[in-house]
Structures are given as structure tokens and as C-alpha cells.
N, C-alpha and C positions, 0 to 999 in steps of 0.2 A: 423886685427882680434882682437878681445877681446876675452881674456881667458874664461870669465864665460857663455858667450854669446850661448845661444844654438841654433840659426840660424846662426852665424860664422863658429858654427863649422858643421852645415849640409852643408854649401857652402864650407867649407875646405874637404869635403867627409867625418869627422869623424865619424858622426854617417848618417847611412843610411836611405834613403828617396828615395821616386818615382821618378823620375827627369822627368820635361814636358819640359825642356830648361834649356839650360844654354851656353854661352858666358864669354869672359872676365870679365864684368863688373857684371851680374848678375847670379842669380840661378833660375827656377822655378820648385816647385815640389807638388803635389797631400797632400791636408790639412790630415788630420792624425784619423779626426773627422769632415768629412764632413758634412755641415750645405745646401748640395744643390747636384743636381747629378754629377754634373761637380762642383767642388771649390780646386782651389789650389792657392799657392800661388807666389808671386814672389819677391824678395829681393836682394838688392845690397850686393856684393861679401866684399864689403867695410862696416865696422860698423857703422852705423845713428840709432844714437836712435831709432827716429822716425819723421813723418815731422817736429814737431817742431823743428829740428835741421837741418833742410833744409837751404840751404845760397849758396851764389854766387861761391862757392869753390866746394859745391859738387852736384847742380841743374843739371848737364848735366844729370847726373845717372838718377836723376829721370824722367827726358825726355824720355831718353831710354830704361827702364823700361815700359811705355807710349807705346810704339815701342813697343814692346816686349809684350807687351797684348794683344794688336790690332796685332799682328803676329800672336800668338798663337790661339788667337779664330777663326781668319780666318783657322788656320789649322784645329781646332776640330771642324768646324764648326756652330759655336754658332752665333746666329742671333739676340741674345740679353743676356747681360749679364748685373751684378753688379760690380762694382769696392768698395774695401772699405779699407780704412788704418784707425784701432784706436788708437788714440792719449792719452796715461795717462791712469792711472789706473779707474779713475769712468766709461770712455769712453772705455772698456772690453780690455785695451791692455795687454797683458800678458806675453809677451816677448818683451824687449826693443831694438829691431831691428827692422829698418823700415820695412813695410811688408805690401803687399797690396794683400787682397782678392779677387780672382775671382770667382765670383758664376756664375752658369748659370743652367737650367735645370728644372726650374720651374717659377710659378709666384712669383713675391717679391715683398711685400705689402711695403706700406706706410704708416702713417713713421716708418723706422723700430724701434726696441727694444723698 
């Protein structure tokens, strides 16, 4: 866990959020400022920047994660969704914890932004 980190500490419980899942390894819980009628997010319990600091040490997480989307849409039903992680501040990352978006609930153009 990193101190400054404010997805650390929504998976450490400290500050509260919706929770759609969560296991050992990850968190998932309902975005805060919905861009879709279904969108939350999902993040490893463990601090990763973001993919760029993805590597051979801590890929299984993101496998599971992977798991862990494809679980939960089957639960809520979604029959099509977005997946999105942004990398770096030009590309809208705003918190430096990896973090992958699930939108669902509408159409979603291309390409986006």
C-alpha cells in the first residue's frame, strides 16, 4: 500500500466506495462520476502505477483482474462492454494506480476522446 495513494486506500476500506467485488488480490467498485450507466472500476489490492509498470513479478494480477471482469459482467449482465486503463497524464490518468474501466450501458463510439 502507498501512503498517498487514493485507490490503496479505497481497497484498504479507508475511504468508502460502492464495492461490485472484491477478493484477495483485487477491489471492484462503482466509478464516482459515471461516464456510462454501468461503469466501475477494478484495481489490484497491491500498488501498480499503472500498466506501464506491468512485468513478470506482478502480471498474474492482471490476468485476474481479466477474470474478474469477465465474472462480474456475466453477473450484471452486460452483453457488451468497454474495458479501458489510462496510462500517463496526456492519456486522462488521474490517479496513479492501475485501474481499468468498465463501461457498459450504452453505445460507445469510435475512436474514443
Amino acid at each position: 500500500m502507498k501512503n498517498d495513494c487514493l485507490f490503496c486506500a479505497i481497497a484498504a476500506g479507508e475511504i468508502p466506495s460502492s464495492k461490485v467485488y472484491e477478493d484477495e488480490l483485487c477491489y471492484a467498485f462503482y466509478d464516482i462520476a459515471p461516464q456510462a450507466p454501468v461503469h466501475f472500476l477494478v484495481i489490484p489490492k497491491d500498488h501498480i502505477g499503472s500498466v506501464a509498470e506491468v512485468d513478470g513479478q506482478n502480471s498474474a494480477v492482471v490476468a485476474h483482474i481479466f477474470e474478474v471482469i469477465a465474472r462480474v459482467a456475466r453477473e450484471l449482465g452486460l452483453e457488451s462492454y468497454r474495458v479501458v486503463s489510462n496510462i500517463g497524464e496526456q492519456a486522462g490518468q488521474s490517479v496513479h494506480h492501475l485501474h481499468f474501466h468498465v463501461l457498459s450501458g450504452r453505445d460507445m463510439t469510435w475512436p474514443p476522446g
